[in-house]
N, C-alpha and C positions, 0 to 999 in steps of 0.2 A: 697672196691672193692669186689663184688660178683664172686665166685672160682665155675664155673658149677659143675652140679649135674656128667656129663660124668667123667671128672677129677677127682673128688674122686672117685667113682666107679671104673677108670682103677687104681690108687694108691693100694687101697683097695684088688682088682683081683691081680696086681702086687706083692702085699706084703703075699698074700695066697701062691702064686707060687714061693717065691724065687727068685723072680726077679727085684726086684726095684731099686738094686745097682749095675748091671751087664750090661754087652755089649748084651746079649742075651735078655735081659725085652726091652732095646735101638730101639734094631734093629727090633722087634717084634710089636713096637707100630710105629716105623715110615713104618713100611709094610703095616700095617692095616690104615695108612692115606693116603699111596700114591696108595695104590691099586683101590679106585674107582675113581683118576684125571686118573690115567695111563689105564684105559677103557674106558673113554669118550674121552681121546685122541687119541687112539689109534682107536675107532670106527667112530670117527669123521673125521677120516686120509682116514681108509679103505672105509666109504660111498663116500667118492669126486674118490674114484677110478673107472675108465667107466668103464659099464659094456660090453665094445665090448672087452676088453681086454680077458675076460673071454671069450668069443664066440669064439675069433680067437685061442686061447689056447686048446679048447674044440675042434674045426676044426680042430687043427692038429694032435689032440690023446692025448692031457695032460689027466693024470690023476686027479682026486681029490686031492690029494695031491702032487701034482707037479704044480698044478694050484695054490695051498695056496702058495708053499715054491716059486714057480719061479715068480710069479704074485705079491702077497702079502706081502710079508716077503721080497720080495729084493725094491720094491719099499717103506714099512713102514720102514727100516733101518736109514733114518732120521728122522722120528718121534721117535724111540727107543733112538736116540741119545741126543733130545733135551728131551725127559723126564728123560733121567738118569741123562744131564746136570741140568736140572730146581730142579732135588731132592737133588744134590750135594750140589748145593746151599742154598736150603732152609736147610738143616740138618747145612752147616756148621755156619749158623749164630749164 
């Protein structure tokens, strides 16, 4: 069995920093894997959002950032929930 060229290298980084037998090296490397699924999810969620949603929001005086937190963020709240779910899982196996 061939052991990719990535996996040494993070081994190798891990063992310069002190971190390869700790909760902190753990939690560091499963950050850096689930960080670009949880941006394709998470942009793939917000592009199916209409964009009249935004027009009617803008018509009544939202702000920019009342348009993100009341528009975006309360409708993506299921999408946050199944990628916390889908990373629990894959970490617990």
């Amino acid at each position: 069995m061939i052991v990719p060229v990535q996996i040494i290298a993070l081994v190798q980084v891990l063992q310069v920093v002190h971190m390869m037998d700790n909760y902190a090296g753990l939690i560091l490397v499963y950050t850096a894997m689930f960080i670009p699924q949880s941006v394709f999810m998470v942009y793939g969620f917000v592009s199916t959002i209409p964009k009249d949603m935004d027009e009617a929001a803008i018509m009544d005086g939202a702000s920019p950032w009342n348009l993100f937190y009341k528009n975006y963020d309360a409708t993506a709240k299921t999408n946050y929930s199944n990628f916390i779910y889908y990373t629990i899982c894959f970490c617990m196996e």
